[in-house]
Every structure is written in C-alpha cells, then in structure tokens.
mmCIF file of the C-alpha atoms, coordinates in Angstrom:
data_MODEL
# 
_entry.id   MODEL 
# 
loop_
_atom_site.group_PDB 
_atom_site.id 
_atom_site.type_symbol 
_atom_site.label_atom_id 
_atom_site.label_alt_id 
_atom_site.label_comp_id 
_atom_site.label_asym_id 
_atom_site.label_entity_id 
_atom_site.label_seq_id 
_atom_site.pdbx_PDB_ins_code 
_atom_site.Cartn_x 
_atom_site.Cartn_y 
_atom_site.Cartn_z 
_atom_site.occupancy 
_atom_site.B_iso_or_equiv 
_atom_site.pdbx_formal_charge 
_atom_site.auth_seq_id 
_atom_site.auth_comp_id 
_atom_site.auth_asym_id 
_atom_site.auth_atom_id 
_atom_site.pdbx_PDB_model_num 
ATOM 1   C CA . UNK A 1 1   ? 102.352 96.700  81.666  1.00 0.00 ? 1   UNK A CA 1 
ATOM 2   C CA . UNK A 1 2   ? 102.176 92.955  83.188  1.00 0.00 ? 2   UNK A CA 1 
ATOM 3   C CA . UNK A 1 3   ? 100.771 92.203  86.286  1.00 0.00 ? 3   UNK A CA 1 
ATOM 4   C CA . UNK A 1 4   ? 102.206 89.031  87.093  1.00 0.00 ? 4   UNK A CA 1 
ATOM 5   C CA . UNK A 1 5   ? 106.191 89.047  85.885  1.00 0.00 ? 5   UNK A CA 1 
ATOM 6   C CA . UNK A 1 6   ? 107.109 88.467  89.565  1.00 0.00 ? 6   UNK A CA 1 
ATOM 7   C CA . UNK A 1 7   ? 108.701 85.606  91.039  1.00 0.00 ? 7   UNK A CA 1 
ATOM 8   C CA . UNK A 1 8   ? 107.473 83.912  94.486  1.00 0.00 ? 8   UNK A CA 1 
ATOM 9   C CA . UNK A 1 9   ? 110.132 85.541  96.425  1.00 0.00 ? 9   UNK A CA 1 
ATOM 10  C CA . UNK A 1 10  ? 109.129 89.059  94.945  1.00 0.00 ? 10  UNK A CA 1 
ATOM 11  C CA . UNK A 1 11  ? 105.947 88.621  95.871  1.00 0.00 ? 11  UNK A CA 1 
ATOM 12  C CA . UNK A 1 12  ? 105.953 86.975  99.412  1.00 0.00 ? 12  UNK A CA 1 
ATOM 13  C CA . UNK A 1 13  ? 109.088 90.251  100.246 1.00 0.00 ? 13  UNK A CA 1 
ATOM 14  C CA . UNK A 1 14  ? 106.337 93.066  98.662  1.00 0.00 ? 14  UNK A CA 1 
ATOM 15  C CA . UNK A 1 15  ? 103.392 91.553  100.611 1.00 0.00 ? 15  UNK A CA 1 
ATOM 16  C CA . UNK A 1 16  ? 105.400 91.144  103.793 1.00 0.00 ? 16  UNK A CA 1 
ATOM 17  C CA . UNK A 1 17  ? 106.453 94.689  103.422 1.00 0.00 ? 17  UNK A CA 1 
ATOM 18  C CA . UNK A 1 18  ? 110.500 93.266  103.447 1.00 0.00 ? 18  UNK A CA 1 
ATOM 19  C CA . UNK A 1 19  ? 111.188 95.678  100.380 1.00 0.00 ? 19  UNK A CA 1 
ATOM 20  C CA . UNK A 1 20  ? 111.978 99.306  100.950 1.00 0.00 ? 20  UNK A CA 1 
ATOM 21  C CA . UNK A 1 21  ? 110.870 101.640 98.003  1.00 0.00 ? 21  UNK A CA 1 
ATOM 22  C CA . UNK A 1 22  ? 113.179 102.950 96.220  1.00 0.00 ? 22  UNK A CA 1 
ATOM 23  C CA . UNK A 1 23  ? 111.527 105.738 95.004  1.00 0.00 ? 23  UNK A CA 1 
ATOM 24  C CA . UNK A 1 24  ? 108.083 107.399 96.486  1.00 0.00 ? 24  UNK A CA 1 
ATOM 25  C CA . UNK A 1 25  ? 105.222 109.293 94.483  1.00 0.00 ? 25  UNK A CA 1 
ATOM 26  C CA . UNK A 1 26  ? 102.762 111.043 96.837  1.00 0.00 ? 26  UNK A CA 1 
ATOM 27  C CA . UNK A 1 27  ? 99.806  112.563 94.798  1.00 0.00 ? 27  UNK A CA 1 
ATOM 28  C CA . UNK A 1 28  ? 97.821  113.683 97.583  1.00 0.00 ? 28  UNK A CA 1 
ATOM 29  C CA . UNK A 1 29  ? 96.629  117.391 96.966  1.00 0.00 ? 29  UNK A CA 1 
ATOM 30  C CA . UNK A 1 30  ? 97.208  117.488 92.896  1.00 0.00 ? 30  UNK A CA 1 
ATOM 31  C CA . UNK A 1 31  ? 94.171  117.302 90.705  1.00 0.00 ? 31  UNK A CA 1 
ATOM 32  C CA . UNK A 1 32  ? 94.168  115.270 87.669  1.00 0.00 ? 32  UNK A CA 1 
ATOM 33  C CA . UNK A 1 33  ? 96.614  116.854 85.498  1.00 0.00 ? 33  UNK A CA 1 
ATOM 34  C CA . UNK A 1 34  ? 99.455  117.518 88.483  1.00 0.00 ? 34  UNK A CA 1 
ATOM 35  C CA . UNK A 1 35  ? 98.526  114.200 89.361  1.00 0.00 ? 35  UNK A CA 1 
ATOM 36  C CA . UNK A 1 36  ? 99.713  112.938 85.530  1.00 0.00 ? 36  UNK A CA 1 
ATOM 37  C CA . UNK A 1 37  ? 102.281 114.981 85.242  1.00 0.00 ? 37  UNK A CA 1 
ATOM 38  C CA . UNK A 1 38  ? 104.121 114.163 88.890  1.00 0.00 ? 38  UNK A CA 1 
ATOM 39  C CA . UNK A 1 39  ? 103.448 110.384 88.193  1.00 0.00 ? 39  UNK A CA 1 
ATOM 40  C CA . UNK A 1 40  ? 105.061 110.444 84.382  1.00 0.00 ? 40  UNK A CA 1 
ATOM 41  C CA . UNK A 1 41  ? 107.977 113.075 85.623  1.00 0.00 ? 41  UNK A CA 1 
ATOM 42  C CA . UNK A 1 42  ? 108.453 110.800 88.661  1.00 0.00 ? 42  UNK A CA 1 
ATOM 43  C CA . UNK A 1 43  ? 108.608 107.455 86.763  1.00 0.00 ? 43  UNK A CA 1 
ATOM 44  C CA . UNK A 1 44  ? 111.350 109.434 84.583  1.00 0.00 ? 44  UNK A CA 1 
ATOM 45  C CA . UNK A 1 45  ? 113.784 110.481 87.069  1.00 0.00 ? 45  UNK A CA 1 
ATOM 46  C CA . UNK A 1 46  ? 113.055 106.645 89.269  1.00 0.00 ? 46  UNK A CA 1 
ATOM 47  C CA . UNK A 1 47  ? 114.285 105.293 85.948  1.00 0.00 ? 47  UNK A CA 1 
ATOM 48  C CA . UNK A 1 48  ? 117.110 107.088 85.268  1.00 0.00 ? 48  UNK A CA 1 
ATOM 49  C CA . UNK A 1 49  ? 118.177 106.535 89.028  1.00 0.00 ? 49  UNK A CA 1 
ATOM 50  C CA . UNK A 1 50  ? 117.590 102.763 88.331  1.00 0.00 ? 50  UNK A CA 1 
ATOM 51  C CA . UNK A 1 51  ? 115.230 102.470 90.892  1.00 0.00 ? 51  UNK A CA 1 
ATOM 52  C CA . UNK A 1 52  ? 113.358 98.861  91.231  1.00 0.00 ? 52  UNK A CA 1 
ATOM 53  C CA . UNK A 1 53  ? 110.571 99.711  93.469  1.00 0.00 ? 53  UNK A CA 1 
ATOM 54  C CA . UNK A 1 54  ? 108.348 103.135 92.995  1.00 0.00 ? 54  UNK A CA 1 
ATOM 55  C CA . UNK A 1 55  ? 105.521 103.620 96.109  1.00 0.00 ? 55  UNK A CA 1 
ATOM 56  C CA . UNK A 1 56  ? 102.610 105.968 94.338  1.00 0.00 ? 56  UNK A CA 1 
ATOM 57  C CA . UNK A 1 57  ? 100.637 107.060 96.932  1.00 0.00 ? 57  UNK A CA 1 
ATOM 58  C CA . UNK A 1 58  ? 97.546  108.054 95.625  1.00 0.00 ? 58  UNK A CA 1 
ATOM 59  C CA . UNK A 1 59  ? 94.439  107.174 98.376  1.00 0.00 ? 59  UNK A CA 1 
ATOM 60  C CA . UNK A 1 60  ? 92.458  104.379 98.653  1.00 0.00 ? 60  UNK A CA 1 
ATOM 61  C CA . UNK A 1 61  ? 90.500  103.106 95.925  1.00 0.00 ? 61  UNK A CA 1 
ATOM 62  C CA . UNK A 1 62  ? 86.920  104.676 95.660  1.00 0.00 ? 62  UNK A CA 1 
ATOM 63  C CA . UNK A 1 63  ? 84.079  104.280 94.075  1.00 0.00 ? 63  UNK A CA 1 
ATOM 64  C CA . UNK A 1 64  ? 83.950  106.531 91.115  1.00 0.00 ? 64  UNK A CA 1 
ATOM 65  C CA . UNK A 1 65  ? 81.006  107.313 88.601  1.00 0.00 ? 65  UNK A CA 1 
ATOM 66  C CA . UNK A 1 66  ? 83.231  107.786 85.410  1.00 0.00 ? 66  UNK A CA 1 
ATOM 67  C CA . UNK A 1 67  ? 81.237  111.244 85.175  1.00 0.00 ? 67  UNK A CA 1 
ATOM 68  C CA . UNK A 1 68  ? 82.611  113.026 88.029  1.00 0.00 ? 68  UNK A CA 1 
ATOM 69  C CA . UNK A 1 69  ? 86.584  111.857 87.759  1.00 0.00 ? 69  UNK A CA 1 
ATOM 70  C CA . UNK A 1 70  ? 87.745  115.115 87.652  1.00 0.00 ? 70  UNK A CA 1 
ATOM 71  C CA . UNK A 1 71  ? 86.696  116.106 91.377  1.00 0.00 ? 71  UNK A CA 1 
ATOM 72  C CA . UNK A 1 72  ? 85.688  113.627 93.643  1.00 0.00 ? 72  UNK A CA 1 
ATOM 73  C CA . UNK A 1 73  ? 87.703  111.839 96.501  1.00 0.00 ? 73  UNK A CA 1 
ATOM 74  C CA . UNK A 1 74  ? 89.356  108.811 94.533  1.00 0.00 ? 74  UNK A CA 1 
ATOM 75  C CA . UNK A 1 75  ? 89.475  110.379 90.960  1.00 0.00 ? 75  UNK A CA 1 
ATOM 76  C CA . UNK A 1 76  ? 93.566  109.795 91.089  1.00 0.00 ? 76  UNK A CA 1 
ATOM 77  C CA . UNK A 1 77  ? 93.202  106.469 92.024  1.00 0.00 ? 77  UNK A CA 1 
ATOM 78  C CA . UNK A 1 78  ? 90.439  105.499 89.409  1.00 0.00 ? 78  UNK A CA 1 
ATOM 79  C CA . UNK A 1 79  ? 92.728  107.174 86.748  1.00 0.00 ? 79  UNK A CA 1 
ATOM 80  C CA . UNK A 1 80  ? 96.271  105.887 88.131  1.00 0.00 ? 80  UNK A CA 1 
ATOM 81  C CA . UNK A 1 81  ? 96.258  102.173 86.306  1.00 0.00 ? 81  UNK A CA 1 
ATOM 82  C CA . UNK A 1 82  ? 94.657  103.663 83.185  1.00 0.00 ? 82  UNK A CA 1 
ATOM 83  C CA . UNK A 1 83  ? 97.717  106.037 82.806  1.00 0.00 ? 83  UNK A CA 1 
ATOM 84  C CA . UNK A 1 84  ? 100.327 103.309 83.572  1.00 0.00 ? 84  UNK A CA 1 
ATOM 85  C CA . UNK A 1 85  ? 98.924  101.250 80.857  1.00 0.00 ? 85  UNK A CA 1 
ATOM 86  C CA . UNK A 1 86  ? 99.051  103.551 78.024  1.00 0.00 ? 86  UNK A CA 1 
ATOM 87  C CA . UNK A 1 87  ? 102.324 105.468 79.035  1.00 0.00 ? 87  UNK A CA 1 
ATOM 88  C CA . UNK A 1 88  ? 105.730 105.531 77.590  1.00 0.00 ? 88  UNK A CA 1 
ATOM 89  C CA . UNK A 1 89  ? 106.800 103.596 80.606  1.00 0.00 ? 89  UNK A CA 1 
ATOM 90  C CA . UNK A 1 90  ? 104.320 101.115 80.335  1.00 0.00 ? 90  UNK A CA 1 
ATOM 91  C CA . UNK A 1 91  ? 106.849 98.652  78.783  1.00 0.00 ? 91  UNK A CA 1 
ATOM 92  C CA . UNK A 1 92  ? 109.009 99.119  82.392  1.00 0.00 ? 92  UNK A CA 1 
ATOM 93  C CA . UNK A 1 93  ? 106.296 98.378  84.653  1.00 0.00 ? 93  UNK A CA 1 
ATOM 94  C CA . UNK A 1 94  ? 107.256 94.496  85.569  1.00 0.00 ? 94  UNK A CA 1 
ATOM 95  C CA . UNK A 1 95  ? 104.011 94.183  87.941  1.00 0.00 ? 95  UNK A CA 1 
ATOM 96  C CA . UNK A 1 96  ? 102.045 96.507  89.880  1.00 0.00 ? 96  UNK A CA 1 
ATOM 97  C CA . UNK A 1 97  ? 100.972 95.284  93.731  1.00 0.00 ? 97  UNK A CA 1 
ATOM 98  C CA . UNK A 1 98  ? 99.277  96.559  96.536  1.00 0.00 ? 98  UNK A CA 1 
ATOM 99  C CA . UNK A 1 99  ? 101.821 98.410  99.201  1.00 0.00 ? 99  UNK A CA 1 
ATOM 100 C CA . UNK A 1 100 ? 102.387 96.843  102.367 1.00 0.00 ? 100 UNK A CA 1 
ATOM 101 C CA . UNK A 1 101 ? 100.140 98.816  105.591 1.00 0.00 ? 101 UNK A CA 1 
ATOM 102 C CA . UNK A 1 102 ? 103.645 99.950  106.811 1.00 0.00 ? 102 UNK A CA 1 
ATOM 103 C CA . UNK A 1 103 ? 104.018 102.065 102.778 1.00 0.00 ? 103 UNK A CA 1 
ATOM 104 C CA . UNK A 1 104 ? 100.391 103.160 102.853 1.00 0.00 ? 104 UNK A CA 1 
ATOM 105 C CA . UNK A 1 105 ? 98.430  99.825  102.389 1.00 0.00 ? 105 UNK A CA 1 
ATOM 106 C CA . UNK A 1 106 ? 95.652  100.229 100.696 1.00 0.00 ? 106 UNK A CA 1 
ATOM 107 C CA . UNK A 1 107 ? 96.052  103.807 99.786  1.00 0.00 ? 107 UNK A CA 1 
ATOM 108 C CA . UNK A 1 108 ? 99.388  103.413 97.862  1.00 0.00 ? 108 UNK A CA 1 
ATOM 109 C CA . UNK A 1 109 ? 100.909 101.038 95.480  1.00 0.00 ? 109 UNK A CA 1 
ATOM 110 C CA . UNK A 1 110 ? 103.755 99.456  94.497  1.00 0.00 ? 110 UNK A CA 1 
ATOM 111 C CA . UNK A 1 111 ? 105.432 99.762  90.889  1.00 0.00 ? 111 UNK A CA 1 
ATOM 112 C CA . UNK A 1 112 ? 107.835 97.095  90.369  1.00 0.00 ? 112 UNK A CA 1 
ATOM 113 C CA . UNK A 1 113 ? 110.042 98.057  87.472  1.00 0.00 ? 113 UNK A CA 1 
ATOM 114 C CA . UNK A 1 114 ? 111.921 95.927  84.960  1.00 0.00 ? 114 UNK A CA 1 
ATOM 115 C CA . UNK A 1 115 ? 115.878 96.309  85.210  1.00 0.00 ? 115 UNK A CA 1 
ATOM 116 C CA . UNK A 1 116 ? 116.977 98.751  82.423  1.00 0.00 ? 116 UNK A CA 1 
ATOM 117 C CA . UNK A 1 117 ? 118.388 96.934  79.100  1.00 0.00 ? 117 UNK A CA 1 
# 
C-alpha cells in the first residue's frame, strides 16, 4: 500500500474536496470483526465496479492503548491502516488521504485505488 503514488493534481482535487467518492464505507456501529469484514467485502465489490475513490468512514482518530482495541471509541480507526496494509487489496491501494470536511474530514478517509490491469 503506497502513500504517496499521487500526482499534484490528485492531491490538490482530494484536499479541495473536488473529487466525489465513488464508493462509501461507513463503519460506524460494527465492532472489530464487522468492521473487517464490511471494509474487505466493500473494497471487493468497489473493485469490481472499478471504482477510483473509496470514502471509509470510520471516526476520528483516537488515542488508543493497544490493550483495549477491541472496545473503546477509536478502536476501528487505530486498526483501519493496519488492515489495509496486510490485505489482499493492499497492492490496489495507490495512496490513502485524509477526506475533505464536506466527506467526513477528519473522521473518514480517502482510498485512492490503482486502475485495474
């Protein structure tokens, strides 16, 4: 998963919020393992739509003693890049960026995927 494979004009449309999602994730109200299973079942079918841009909303980032993940407020978001790295669509994730206030700001992301081979 790179975090940089974006051109200028990528980034200046994502951070002026110019780019409509293609595709939204919202992973409010799912513990841990809904929360996995939405985001890699999600990431499937925004794939095989050939979707470019994915919004996960998932909360603002909190922090998080590593000991208590699996209940507190921000345990999704702590998790989120952790699962994107070692997934099988790791390889399709072209850059990963903040969402624009207008998609969720801080509480959501943007997943910028790679056009399909």
């Amino acid at each position: 998963m790179a975090s940089s494979q974006l051109d200028g004009s990528w980034n200046r449309k994502l951070k002026s919020g110019q780019i409509a999602p293609d595709y939204t994730l919202d992973l409010h109200g799912h513990n841990l393992d809904r929360a996995y299973d939405r985001i890699m079942s999600g990431l499937d079918q925004a794939r095989m739509m050939g979707a470019r841009v994915v919004l996960v909303v998932a909360g603002r980032e909190r922090p998080v003693d590593p000991a208590d993940r699996a209940s507190k407020r921000g345990a999704i978001r702590a998790k989120l890049l952790d699962w994107l790295a070692v997934s099988r669509h790791a390889e399709a994730i072209a850059a990963v960026r903040r969402a624009h206030i207008r998609h969720g700001g801080e509480g959501a992301l943007y997943l910028v995927l790679k056009r399909p081979d």
